[in-house]
C-alpha positions as CSV (number, residue, x, y, z in Angstrom):
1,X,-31.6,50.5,25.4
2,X,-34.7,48.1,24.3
3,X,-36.3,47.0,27.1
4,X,-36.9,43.3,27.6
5,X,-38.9,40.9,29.5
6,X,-38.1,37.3,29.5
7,X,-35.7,34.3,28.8
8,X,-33.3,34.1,25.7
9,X,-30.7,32.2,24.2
10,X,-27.4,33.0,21.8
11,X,-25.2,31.4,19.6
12,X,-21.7,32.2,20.4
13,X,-18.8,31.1,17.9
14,X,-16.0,29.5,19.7
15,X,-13.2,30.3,17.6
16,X,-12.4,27.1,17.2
17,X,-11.7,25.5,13.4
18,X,-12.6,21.8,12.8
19,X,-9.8,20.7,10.1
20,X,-11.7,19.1,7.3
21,X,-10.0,17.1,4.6
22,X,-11.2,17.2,0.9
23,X,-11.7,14.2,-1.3
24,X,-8.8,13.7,-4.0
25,X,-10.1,11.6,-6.6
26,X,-8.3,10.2,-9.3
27,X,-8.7,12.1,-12.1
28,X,-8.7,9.8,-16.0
29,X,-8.7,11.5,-19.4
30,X,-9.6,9.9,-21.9
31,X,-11.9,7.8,-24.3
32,X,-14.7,6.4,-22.8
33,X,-17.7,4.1,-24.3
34,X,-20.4,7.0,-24.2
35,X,-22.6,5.1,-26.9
36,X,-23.6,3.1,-24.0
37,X,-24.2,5.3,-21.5
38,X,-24.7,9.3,-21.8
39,X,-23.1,10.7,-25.7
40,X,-22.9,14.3,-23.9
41,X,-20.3,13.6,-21.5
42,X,-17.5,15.1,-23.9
43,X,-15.3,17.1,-22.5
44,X,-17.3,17.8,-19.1
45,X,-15.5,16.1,-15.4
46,X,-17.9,13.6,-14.3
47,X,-17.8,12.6,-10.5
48,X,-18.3,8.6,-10.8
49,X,-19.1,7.0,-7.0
50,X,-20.6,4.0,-7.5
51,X,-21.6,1.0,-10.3
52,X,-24.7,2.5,-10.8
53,X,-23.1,6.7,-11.7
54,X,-20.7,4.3,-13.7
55,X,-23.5,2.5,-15.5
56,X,-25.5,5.9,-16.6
57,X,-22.7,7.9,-17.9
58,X,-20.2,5.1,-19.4
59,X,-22.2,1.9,-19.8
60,X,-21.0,0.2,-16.7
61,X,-17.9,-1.5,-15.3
62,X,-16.9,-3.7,-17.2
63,X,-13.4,-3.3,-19.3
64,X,-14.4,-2.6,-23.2
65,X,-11.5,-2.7,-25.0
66,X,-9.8,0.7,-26.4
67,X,-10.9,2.4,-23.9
68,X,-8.8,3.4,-21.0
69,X,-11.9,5.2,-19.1
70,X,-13.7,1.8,-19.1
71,X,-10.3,0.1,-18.1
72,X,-9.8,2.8,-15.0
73,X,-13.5,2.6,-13.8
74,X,-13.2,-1.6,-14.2
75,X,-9.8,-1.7,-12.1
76,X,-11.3,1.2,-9.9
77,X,-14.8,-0.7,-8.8
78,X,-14.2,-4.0,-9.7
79,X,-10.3,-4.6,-8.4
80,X,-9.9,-2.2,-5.6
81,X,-13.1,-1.3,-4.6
82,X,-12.5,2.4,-4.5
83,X,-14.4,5.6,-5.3
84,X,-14.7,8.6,-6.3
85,X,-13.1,8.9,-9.7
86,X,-13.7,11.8,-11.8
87,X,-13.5,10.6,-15.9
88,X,-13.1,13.6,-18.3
89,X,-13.8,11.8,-22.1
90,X,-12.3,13.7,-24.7
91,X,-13.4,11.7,-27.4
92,X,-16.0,13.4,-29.7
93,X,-18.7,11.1,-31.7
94,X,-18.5,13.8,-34.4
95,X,-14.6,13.7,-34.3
96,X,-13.5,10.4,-33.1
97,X,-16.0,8.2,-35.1
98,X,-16.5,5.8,-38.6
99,X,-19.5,4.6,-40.7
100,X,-18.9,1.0,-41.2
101,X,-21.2,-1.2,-43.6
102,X,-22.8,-4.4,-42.3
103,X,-23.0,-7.4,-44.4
104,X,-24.5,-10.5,-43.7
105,X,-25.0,-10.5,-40.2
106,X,-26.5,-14.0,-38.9
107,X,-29.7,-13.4,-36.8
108,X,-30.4,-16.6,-34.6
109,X,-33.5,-17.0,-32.3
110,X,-34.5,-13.3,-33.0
111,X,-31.1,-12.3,-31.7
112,X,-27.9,-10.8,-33.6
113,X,-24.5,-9.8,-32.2
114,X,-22.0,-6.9,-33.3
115,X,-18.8,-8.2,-32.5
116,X,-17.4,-4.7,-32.5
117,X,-17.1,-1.9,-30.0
118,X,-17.9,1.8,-29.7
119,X,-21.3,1.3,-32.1
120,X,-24.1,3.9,-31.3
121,X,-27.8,2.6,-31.2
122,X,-29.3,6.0,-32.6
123,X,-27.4,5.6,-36.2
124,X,-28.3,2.2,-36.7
125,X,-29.5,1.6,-39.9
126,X,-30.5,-2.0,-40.6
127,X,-31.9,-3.7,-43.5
128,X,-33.2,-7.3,-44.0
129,X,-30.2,-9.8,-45.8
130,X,-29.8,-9.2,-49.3
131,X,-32.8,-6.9,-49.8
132,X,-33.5,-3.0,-49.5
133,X,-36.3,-3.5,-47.6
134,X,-35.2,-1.6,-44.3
135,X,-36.0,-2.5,-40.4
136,X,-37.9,0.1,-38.8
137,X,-36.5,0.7,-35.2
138,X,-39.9,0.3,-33.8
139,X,-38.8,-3.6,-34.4
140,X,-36.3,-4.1,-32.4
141,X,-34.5,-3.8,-29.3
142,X,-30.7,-3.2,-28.6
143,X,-28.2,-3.3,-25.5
144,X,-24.4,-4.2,-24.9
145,X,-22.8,-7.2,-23.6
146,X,-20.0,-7.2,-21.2
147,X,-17.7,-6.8,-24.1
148,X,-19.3,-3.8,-25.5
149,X,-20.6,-5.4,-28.2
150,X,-23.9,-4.9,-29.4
151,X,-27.1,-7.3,-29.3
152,X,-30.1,-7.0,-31.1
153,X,-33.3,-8.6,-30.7
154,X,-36.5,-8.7,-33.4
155,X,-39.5,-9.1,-32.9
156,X,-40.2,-10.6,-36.1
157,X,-38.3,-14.1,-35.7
158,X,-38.5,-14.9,-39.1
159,X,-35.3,-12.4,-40.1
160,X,-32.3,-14.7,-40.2
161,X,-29.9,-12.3,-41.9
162,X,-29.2,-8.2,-41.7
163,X,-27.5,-6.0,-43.4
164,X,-26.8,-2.4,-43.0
165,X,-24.9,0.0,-41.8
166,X,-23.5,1.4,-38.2
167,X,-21.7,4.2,-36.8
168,X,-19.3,3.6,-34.5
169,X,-17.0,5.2,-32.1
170,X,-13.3,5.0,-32.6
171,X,-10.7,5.5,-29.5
172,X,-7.8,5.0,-31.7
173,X,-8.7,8.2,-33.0
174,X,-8.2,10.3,-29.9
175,X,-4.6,11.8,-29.8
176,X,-2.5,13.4,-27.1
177,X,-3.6,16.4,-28.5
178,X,-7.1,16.0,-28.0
179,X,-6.0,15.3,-24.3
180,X,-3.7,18.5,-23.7
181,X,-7.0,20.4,-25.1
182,X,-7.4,24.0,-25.1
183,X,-9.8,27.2,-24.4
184,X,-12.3,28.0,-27.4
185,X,-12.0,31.5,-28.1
186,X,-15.5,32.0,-29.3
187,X,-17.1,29.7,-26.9
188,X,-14.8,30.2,-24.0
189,X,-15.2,26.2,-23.6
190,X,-12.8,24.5,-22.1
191,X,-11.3,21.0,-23.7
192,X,-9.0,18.5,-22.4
193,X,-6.4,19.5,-19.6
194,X,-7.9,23.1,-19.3
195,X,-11.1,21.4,-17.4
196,X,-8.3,20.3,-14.4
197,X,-9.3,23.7,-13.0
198,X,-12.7,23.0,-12.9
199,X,-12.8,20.2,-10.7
200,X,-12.8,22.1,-7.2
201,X,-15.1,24.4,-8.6
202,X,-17.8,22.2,-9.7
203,X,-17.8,19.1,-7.5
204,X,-15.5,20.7,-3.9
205,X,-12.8,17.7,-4.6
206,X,-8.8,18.4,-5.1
207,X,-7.8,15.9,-7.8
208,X,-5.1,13.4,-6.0
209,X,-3.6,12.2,-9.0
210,X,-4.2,12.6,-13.2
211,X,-4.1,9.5,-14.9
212,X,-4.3,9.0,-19.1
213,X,-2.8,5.5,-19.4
214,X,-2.0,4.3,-23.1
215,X,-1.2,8.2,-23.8
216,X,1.3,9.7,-21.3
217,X,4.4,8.3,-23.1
218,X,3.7,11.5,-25.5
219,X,6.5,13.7,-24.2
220,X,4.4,17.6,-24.9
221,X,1.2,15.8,-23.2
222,X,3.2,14.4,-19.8
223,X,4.8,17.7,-19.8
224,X,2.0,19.9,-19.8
225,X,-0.3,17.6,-17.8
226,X,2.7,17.7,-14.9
227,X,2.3,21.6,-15.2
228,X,-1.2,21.5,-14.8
229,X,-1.7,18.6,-11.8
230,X,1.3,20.7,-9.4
231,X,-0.7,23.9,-10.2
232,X,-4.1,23.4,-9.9
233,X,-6.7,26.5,-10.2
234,X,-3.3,29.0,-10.3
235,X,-1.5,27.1,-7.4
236,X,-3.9,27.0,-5.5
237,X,-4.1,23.0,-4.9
238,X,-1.2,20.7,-5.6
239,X,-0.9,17.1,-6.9
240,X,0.5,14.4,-9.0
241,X,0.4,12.5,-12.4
242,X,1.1,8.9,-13.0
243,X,2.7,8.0,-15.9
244,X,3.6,4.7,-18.0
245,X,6.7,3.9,-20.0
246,X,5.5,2.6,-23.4
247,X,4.5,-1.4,-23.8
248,X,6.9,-1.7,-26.4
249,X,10.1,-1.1,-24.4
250,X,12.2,-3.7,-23.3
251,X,13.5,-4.5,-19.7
252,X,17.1,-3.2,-20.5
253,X,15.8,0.1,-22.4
254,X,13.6,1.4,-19.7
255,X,15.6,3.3,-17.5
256,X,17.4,4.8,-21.1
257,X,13.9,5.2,-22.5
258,X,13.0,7.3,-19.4
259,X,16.4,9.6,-19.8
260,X,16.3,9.8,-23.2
261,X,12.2,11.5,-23.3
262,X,13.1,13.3,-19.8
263,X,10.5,11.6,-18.1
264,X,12.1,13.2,-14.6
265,X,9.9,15.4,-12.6
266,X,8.9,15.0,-8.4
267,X,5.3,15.7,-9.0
268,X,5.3,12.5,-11.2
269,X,5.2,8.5,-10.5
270,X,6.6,6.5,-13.4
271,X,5.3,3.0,-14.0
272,X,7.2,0.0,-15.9
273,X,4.8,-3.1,-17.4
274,X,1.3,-3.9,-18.0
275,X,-0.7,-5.7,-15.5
276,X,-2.8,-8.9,-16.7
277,X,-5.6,-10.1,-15.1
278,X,-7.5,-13.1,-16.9
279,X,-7.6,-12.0,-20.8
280,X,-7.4,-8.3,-19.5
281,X,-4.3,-5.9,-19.9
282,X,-4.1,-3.1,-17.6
283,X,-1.6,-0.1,-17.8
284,X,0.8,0.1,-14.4
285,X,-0.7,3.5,-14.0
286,X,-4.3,2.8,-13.8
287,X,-3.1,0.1,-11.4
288,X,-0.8,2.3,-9.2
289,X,-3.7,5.3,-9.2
290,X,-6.4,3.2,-7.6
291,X,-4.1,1.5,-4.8
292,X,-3.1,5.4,-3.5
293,X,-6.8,6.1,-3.2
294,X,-7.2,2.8,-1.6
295,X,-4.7,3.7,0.7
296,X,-5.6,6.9,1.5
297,X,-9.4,5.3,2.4
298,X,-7.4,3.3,4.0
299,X,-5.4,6.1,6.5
300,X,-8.5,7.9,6.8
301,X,-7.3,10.0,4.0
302,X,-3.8,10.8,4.6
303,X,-1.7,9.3,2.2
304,X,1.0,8.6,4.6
305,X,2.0,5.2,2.6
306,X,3.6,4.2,-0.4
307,X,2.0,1.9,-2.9
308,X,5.4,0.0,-3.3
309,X,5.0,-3.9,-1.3
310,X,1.0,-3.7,-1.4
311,X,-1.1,-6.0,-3.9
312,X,-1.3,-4.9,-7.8
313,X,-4.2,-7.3,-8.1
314,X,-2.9,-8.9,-11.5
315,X,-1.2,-12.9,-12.1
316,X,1.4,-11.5,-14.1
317,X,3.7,-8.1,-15.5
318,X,4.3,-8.3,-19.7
319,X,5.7,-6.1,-22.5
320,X,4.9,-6.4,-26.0
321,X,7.7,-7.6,-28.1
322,X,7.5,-5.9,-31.3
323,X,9.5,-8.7,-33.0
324,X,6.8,-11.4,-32.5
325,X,3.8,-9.0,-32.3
326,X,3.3,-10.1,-28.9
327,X,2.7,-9.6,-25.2
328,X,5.5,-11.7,-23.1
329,X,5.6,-12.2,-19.2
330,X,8.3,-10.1,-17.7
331,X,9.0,-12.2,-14.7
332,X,11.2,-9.2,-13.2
333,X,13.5,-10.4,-9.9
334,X,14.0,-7.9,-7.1
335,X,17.2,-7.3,-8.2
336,X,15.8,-6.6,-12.0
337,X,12.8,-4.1,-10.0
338,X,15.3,-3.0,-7.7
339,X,17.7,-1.7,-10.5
340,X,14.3,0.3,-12.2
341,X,13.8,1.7,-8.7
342,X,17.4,3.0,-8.3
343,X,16.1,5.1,-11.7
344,X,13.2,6.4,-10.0
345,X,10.6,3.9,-12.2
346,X,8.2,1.4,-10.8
347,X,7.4,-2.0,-11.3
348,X,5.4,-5.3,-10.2
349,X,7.1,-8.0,-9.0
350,X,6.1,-11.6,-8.0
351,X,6.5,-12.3,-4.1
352,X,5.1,-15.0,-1.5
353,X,2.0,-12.8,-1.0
354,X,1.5,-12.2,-4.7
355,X,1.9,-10.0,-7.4
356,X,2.8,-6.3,-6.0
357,X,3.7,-3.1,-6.8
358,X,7.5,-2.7,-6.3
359,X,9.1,1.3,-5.8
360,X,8.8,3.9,-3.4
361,X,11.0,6.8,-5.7
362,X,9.1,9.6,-7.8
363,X,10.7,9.9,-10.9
364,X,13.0,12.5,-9.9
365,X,15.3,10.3,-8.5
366,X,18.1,9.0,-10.1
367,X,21.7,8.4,-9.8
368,X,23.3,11.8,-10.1
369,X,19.6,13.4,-9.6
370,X,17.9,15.7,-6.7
371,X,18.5,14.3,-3.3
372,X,15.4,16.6,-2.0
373,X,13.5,14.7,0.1
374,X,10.6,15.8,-0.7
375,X,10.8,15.3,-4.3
376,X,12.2,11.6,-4.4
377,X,10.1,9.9,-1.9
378,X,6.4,9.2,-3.0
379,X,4.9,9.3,0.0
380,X,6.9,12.8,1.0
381,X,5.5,14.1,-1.9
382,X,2.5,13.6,-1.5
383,X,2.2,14.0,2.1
384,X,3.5,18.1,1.4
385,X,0.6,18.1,-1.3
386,X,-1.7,17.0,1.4
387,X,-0.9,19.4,4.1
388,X,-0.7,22.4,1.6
389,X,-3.8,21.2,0.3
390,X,-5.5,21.3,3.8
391,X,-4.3,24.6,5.1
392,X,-5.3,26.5,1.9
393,X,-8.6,24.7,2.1
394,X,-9.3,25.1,5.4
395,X,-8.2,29.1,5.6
396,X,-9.8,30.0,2.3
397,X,-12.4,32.3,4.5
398,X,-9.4,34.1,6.5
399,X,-8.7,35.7,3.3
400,X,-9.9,39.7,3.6
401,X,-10.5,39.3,7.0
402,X,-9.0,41.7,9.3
403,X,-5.5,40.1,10.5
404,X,-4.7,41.0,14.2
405,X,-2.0,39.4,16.3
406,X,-4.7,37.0,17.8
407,X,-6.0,36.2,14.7
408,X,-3.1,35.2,13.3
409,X,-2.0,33.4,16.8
410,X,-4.9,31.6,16.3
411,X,-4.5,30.5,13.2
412,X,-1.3,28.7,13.5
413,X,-2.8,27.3,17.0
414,X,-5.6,25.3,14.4
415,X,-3.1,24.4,12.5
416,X,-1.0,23.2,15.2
417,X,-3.8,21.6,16.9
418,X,-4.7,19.7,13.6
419,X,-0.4,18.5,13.4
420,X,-0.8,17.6,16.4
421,X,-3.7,15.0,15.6
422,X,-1.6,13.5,13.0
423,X,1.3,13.0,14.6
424,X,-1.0,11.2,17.4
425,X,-2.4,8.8,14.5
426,X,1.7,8.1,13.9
427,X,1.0,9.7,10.5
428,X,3.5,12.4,10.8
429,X,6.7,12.1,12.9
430,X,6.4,15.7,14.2
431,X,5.9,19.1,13.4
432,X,5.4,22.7,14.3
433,X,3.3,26.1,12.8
434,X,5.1,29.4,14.1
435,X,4.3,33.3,13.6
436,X,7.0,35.1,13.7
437,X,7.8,38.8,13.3
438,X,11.5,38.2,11.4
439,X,8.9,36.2,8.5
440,X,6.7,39.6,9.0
441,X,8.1,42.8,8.6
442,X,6.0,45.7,9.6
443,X,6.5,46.7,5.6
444,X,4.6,43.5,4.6
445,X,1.7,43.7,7.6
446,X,1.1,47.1,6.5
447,X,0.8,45.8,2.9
448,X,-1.5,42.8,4.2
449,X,1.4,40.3,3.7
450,X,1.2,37.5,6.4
451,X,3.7,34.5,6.5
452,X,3.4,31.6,8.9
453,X,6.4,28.9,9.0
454,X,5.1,25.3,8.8
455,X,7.7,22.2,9.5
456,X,7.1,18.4,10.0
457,X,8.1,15.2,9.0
458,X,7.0,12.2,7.2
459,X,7.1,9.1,8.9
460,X,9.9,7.5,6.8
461,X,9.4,4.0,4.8
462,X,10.9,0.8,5.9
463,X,12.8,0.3,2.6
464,X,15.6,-1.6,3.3
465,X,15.2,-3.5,6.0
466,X,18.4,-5.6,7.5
467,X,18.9,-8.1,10.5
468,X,22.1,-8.5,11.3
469,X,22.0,-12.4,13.0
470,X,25.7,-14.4,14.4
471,X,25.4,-17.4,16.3
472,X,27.4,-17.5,19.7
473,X,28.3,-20.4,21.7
474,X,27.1,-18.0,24.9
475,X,23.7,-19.3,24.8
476,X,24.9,-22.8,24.7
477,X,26.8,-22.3,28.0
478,X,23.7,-20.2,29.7
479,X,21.8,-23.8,29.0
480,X,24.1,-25.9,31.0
481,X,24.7,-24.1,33.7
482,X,22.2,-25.3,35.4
């Protein structure tokens, strides 16, 4: 034995686990305005926290019309005031992109505006009006209004007129395909969807809901992006999509619009309208996403709530009527939303505290559907997701470790422990972890197959809520008698 002379000290691990709860972001693909910000974010995730992440990747937060990036980011920071979301732009400048001619453009005060969005400052070509005498780039300046439009300004104040040429980007180009993606074989490079599993990997958040309003009523790319948000990085991590039911649809063809494209699945929230705010259209979705991750801030991140009854920060719900080429105010009545929630679909309604969401049903339930409460409930579904999510990421390092009876007692005391915390928070109603040997056979401990039995319940949602009132004379009597 060393010999030792002396005072030390040791650290001794407690054995107790510290549950810790991982970001879930929202998670947008899309087409975003990289010509303002930084043209290599294509087909990369991008963990946005704040206005100014915002600003140096996509230009900012302002809503630039076409793309549904800017829109998310805009409704994100400017409507809710939530964070993080992670934007993954599949639109490609050498793809997704046009050379347009400029003719005539009026320069006033050493200042000319491009009324057009999506233009990139580094294939500007410009020439002075009706000559060939070209505009070296050394004479001017350029940045983008809150439109997205590009300004101009010369140093020589005598040029009144430009002409030229510009290349800009074009959103209306991307396609659902371009969002579904896929795996380069030669490059091994991921596009689109296939980057869902890089999330975790690369920034230690589990996505809390995929978004990619104006494009989800394609039925392949709602399909596969279901499959890939419920099993994230092989199963692993768990969540849900939000979806949209096209503009174009009518009131009385929504609930047949979402039978007919078998837009049914519990891991998925289906929206009805678009949102309007000032001269600003916003998809349900986009909407829908950032009030869950300003209710899970909210619950300390839990979502234990529903969105349905909470503000949808618009002053009104339209459709585009294809007839007139034009968007027309819904004005939906609780018994109009009520019917698209009986379909599993939700809405925005107009109440006395305002426009608000309206629906508490994934759209797996329906009349003659699953009765599963987990799968028709919003908040049960994602309150499963969440406590899956936990466990696996809070016993990640038990895996390979040697499994003993303690160990495992131990491990479903954490868990328990954890539960137990939630249900004190009147987040969960209740619940229970148990070990027990009928769930492990000695077969499947020899094997290194260990099962642990995990129950609770949801708090439920006051959905229909009824007060039953008479009037009796017995009162009246009580007043006299004395």
């Amino acid at each position: 034995m060393e010999f030792r002379h002396g005072l030390r000290t040791n650290e001794i691990e407690s054995g107790e686990k510290v549950y810790l709860s991982a970001k879930t972001p929202i998670v947008v693909f899309g087409a975003a305005p990289i010509n303002m910000g930084d043209m290599s974010c294509v087909n990369q995730p991008t963990l946005i926290q704040n206005v100014s992440e915002a600003t140096k990747y996509f230009g900012g937060v302002n809503k630039v019309e076409g793309f549904n990036i800017s829109e998310v980011l805009y409704s994100a920071f400017q409507l809710f005031g939530v964070a993080p979301v992670i934007c993954i732009n599949v639109l490609n400048p050498k793809k997704h992109s046009e050379v347009e001619v400029l003719t005539g453009i009026i320069v006033k005060n050493g200042m000319a505006k491009i009324e057009k969005v999506g233009i990139i400052p580094s294939e500007l070509i410009l020439k002075k009006g009706g000559t060939e005498e070209s505009i070296d780039v050394l004479n001017y300046q350029t940045s983008f209004d809150s439109n997205g439009y590009l300004e101009i300004y010369f140093e020589d104040l005598e040029i009144t007129l430009i002409d030229g040429s510009v290349k800009r980007l074009n959103p209306k180009l991307v396609t659902p395909e371009d969002i579904i993606g896929q795996i380069d074989i030669k490059a091994l490079k991921k596009e689109g969807l296939e980057l869902v599993d890089d999330i975790f990997t690369k920034y230690s958040v589990i996505p809390g809901a995929g978004i990619a309003p104006g494009y989800t009523h394609d039925n392949e790319l709602r399909t596969i992006m279901n499959t890939k948000f419920q099993s994230v990085n092989g199963g692993k991590w768990k969540s849900i999509i939000i979806t949209d039911i096209p503009e174009n649809v009518k009131y009385g063809d929504a609930i047949k619009w979402k039978k007919d494209n078998n837009a049914i699945d519990p891991e998925q929230i289906l929206c009805y309208g678009k949102g309007v705010l000032g001269d600003k259209r916003l998809h349900l979705s986009t909407l829908v996403a950032c009030e869950l991750l300003r209710g899970n801030a909210e619950n300390g991140g839990v979502p234990c709530d529903s969105p349905s009854n909470k503000q949808a920060k618009v002053s009104k719900v339209v459709y585009k009527n294809e007839d007139t080429d034009s968007y027309e105010e819904m004005g939906l009545d609780e018994r109009q939303a009520e019917l698209l929630n009986e379909n599993g679909i939700v809405t925005a309604i107009q109440t006395p505290g305002g426009f608000m969401f309206w629906g508490n049903r994934t759209s797996a339930f329906q009349p003659g559907g699953t009765t599963e409460k987990k799968d028709i409930w919003i908040h049960a579904k994602r309150m499963i997701q969440f406590i899956c999510n936990t466990i696996a990421l809070n016993n990640q390092n038990e895996v390979d470790k040697t499994m003993s009876k303690m160990k495992a007692s131990a491990i479903r005391d954490d868990i328990n422990q954890w539960l137990s915390a939630l249900k004190s928070e009147e987040k969960i109603s209740g619940a229970r972890v148990a070990f027990r040997q009928e769930d492990n056979p000695e077969q499947n401990v020899a094997n290194g197959k260990f099962v642990w039995a995990v129950a609770f319940g949801d708090v439920p949602i006051g959905e229909d809520l009824l007060f039953n009132v008479k009037n009796t004379s017995e009162f009246a009597v009580e007043m006299y008698k004395n």
